[in-house]
N, C-alpha and C positions, 0 to 999 in steps of 0.2 A: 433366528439370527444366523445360525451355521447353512441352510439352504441362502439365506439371501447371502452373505459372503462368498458358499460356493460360486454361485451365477455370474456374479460382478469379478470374482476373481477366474473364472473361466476367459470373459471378457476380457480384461486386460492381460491376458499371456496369449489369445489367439485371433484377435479381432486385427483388421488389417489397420499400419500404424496411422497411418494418413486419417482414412475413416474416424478412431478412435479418440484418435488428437483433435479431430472438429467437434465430434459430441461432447466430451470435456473440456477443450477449451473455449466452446462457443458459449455456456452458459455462465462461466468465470473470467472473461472479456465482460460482461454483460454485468455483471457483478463489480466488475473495476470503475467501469463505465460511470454506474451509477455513484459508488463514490465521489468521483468527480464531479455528478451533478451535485451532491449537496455543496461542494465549495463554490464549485463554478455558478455555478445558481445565486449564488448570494451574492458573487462576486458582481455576477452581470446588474443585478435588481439594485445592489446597496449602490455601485457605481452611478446610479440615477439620481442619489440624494444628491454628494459632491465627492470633492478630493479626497478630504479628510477620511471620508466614513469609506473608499475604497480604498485608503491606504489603511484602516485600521483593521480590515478583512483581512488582509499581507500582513498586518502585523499579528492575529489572532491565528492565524494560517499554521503558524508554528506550535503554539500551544495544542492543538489541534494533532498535527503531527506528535506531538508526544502520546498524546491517548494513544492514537491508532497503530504506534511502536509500540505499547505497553501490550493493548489487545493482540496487534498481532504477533509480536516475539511469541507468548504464550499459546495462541490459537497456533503459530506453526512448528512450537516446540511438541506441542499433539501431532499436529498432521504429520510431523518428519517420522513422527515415534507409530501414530496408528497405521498407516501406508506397509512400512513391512511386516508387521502385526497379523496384518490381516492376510499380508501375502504369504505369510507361516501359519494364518489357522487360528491364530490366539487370539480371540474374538472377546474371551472375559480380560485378558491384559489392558486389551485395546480399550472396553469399557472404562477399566479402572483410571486409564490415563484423559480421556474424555474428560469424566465427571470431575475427576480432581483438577484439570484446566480450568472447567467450565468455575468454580469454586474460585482460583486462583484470580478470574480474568474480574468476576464482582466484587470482592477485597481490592483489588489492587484499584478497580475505578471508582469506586466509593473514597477511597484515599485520596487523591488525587482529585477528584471534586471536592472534597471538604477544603482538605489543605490549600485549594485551590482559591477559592471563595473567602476565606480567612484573610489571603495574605491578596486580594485580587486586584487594588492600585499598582502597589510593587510589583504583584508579576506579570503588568503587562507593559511595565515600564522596562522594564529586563529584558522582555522579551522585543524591546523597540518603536515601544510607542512614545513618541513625546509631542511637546506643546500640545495644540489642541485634537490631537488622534488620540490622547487620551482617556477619554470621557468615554468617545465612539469605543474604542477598542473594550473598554472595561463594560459597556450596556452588552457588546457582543460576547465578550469571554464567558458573562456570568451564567447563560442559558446552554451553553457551551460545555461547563464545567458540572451546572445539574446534571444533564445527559451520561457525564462521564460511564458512569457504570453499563450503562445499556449500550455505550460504544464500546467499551471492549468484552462485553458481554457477546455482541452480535460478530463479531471477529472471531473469536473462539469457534462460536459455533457453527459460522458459515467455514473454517477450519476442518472442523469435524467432518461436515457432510464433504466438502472436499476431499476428504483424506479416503473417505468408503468409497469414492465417485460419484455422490449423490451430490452432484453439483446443483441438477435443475433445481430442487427443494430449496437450496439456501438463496439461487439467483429470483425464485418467487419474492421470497423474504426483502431482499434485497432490491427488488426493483419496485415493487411495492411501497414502499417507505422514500425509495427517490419521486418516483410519482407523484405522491403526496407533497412530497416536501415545494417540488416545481407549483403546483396548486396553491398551495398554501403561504408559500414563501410573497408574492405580491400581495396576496389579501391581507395579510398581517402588517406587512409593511407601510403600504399605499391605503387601503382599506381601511385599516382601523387605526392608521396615524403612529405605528406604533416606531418605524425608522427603522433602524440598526438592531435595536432588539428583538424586532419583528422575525429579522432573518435567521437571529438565532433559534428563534421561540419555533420557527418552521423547522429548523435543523432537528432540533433536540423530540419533536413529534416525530419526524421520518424516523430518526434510527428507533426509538419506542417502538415503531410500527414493526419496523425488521426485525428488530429483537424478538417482538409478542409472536411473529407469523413463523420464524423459525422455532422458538421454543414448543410451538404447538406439536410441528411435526415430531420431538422429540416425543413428547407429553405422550404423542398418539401410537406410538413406537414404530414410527413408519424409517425408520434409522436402523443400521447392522448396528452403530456404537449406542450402548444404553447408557443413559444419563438417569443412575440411581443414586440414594442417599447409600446404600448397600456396597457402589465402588466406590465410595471414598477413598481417596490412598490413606493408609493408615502408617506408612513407614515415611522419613523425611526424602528418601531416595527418587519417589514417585515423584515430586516436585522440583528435587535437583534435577533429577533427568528433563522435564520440561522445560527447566529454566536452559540446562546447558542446550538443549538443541534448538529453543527459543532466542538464544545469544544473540547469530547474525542477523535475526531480522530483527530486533531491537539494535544491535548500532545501524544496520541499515536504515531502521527508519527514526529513531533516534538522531544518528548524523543529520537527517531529512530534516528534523525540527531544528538541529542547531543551525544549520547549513542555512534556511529558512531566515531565522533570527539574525545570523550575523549579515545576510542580505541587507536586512530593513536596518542594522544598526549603521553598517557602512555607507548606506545610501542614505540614510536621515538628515546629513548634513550638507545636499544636494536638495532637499526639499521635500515637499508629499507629491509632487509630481512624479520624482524620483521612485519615491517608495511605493509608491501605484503604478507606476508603469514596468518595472523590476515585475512587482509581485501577479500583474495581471499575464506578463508572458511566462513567469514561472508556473502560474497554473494550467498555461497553456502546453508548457512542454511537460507538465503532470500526466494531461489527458493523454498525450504520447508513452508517458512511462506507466501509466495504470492501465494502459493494451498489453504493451509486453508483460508485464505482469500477470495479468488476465492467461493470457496464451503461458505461462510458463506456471502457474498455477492448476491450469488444467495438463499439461506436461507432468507435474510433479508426483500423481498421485501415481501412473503408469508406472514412471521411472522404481518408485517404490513398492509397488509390488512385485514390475519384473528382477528386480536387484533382490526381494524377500524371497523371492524363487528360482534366484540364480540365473536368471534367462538375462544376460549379460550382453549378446549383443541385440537384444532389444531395447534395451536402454539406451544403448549407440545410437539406433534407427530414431527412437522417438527425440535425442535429443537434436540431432540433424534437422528432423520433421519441425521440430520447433522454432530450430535457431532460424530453415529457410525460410516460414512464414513469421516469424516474428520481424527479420531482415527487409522483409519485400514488402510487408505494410511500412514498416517504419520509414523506409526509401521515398514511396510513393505519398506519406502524410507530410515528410519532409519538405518533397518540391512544391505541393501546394499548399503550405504554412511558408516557405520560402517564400512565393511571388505574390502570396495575397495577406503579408502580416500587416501591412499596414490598415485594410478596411476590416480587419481584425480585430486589431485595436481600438479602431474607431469604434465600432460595435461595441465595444465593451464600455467605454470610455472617451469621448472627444473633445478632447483637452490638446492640440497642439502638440505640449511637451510630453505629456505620459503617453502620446502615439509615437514622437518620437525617439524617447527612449526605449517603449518597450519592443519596437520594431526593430532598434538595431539589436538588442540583445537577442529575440528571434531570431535575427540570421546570424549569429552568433551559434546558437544553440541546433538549427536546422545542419547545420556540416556534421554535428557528430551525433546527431538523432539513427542515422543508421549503423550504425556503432553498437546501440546500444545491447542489440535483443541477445549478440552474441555474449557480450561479458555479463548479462543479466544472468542468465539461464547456465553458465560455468557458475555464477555463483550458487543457484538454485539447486544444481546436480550434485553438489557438495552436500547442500543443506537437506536435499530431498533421500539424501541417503546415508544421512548418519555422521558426516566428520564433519564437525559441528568447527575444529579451527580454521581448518582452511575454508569454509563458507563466513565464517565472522573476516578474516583478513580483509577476504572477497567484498565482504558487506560494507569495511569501513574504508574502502578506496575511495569511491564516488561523491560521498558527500562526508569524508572525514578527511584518510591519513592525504589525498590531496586538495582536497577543497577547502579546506581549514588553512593551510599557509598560503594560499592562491587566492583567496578571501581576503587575506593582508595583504599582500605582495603585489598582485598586479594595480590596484586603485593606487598606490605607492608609486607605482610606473606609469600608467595610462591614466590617471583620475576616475570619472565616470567609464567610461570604456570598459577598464580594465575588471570591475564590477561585472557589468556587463556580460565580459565573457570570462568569466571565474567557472559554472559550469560546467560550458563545452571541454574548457583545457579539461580540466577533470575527468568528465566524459572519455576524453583522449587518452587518457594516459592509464584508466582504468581498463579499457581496452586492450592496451599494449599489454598490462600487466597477467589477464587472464589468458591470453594467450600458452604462454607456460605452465598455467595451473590444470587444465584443461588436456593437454598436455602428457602433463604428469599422471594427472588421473587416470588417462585411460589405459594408461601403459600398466597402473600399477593396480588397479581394479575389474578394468573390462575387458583386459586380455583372455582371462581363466575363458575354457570351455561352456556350453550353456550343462544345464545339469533338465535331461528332458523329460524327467518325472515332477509329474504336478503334484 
């Protein structure tokens, strides 16, 4: 364990940052990716039944969103905590907090399925499904909610290997299992007559797959971080500390699921045209924000070892490195989701009206797509280094403390429109807002000297 940490921690304090930043963030781009295909995947196939069953995918879309805030608050309350760990050397800390994650991330999604299942009409009417999306949405939740545990299982631990840099290992796991899922997801469907269930029933075998293929690597001890019964955290502290640095990306993606929901609520009385055509360019500008992501994931694990090693303006460098390629993809996805959202839509869905609502929310959303990677990654540099407030404030801009009253307020002013572009304003003003955090931090943390003993 202590030779492989050395290596990889050689790596990140002296590898050029450009270089460095492609080999980590090319294999967690890839990893984002895939995520998206398990929703967009269903999204595109269930869209072939009718309206109903793709508006009930938008409506499940959210509930979904909670698992993967639950999995990943706590997979990145590890990675904030192992990243300087390992940039200090403390390789059994870093174990302890691993395995007690990994602990954490199966309890909480065993919960969360059951209680889920229990109450499973109700909670999908809560969460925006009504008249006859009901039925659809409840065949889809329930294959959804078995998987629970093994989705926030596989988050944790593609987490972990993130946090060592052993990205490739989790992006295997992970694209493996979207694979399958793409395979698998029409033959269930279409094949064996199964509909809407189908697509869950492919969902819930992919992440199985990812889970199994990553836990092997652990099993094989092919990881610096050991996942024994031995590090159990045995004191409550080991768990507070994952939870507190797990925070922002739980309202981050938390928000995500409400954000989600109160979509499909305010747009439910506009139709399931409405509600499928909202939720199919919401997933569209997903695949935009799970790149940045992807690119700021593989950013994160650097940032924290050069900040556990004091090498202070390297963390400058790779955050720049970041923000300009996170910027210059998002720019260029932009103009051509701009001029071709309409046969986009079509593609998903050709319906008239769910093309033409989700195409104007599109260029709604395309103005502040290039916006994004910079206030993403201000929030991420908070979270990737330990000051867990100001990355939760951060986290709950985008789809909380403004999206949440701009969710009511502009449909109040604009009707459908204002719906519509509830988002982007969002997007905007989260922008403005990181601006001075960003800021602030570097004046008050990345000013100090580097310190040039490793």
């Amino acid at each position: 364990m202590q030779a492989g940490n050395e290596a990889q921690r050689h790596l990140m304090l002296t590898e050029p940052i450009g270089r460095l930043l492609f080999k980590k963030a090319a294999p967690t781009v890839l990893i984002q990716l895939i995520t998206v295909i398990y929703n967009t995947a269903d999204t595109y196939f269930v869209a072939k039944i009718d309206t109903n069953a793709s508006a009930a995918v938008g409506v499940v879309f959210s509930l979904m969103a909670v698992i993967q805030a639950v999995g990943g608050s706590v997979g990145m309350g590890a990675n904030s905590l192992i990243s300087p760990m390992l940039g200090q050397k403390r390789e059994e800390e870093a174990s302890t907090i691993g395995t007690s994650a990994a602990l954490m991330s199966v309890i909480a999604g065993a919960c969360i399925g059951l209680i889920g299942l229990l109450l499973l009409n109700p909670l999908v009417s809560l969460i925006g499904a009504r008249g006859d999306v009901v039925p659809y949405a409840a065949d889809y939740a329930r294959y959804i909610l078995i998987a629970a545990p093994f989705m926030t299982s596989s988050f944790v631990l593609n987490s972990i290997l993130r946090a060592e840099g052993q990205a490739f290992y989790s992006m295997i796991g992970m694209i493996s299992g979207g694979i399958l899922n793409l395979f698998v997801d029409p033959l269930l469907i279409f094949g064996f007559g199964m509909g809407i269930a189908g697509a869950a029933l492919a969902t819930m075998i992919g992440q199985m797959t990812s889970f199994t293929i990553m836990a092997i690597f652990f099993i094989r001890d092919k990881s610096i971080v050991r996942l024994r019964p031995k590090y159990v955290g045995k004191k409550p502290f080991v768990y507070l500390h994952i939870v507190r640095m797990g925070v922002p990306t739980l309202f981050r993606q938390g928000m995500a699921s409400l954000s989600s929901a109160l979509l499909n609520i305010q747009a439910a009385p506009f139709g399931a045209a409405a509600v499928a055509g909202i939720s199919i360019a919401n997933k569209l500008y997903m695949l935009v924000r799970h790149i940045v992501i992807g690119i700021g994931q593989g950013f994160q694990p650097i940032a924290g070892y050069c900040f556990g090693a004091k090498r202070y303006s390297r963390v400058k460098k790779v955050f720049w490195a970041a923000t300009a390629a996170g910027t210059a993809i998002c720019s260029v996805i932009a103009l051509a989701l701009y001029f071709f959202r309409e046969p986009v839509m079509v593609w998903f869905r050709d319906d008239p009206d769910v093309v033409a609502i989700g195409s104007q929310m599109l260029g709604f959303l395309c103005v502040t797509i290039p916006l994004m990677a910079f206030s993403t990654y201000v929030n991420q540099l908070y979270q990737s280094l330990g000051f867990a407030v100001g990355a939760t404030i951060l986290a709950s801009c985008r789809q909380g403390i403004f999206f949440v009253p701009l969710v009511f307020l502009l449909p109040l002013w604009f009707a459908l429109p204002g719906i519509e572009a509830v988002q982007a304003s969002a997007d905007l003003l989260t922008f403005l807002v990181s601006i001075p955090f960003l800021i602030l931090f570097f004046r008050k943390y990345l000013s100090r000297p580097d310190e040039t003993e490793e």
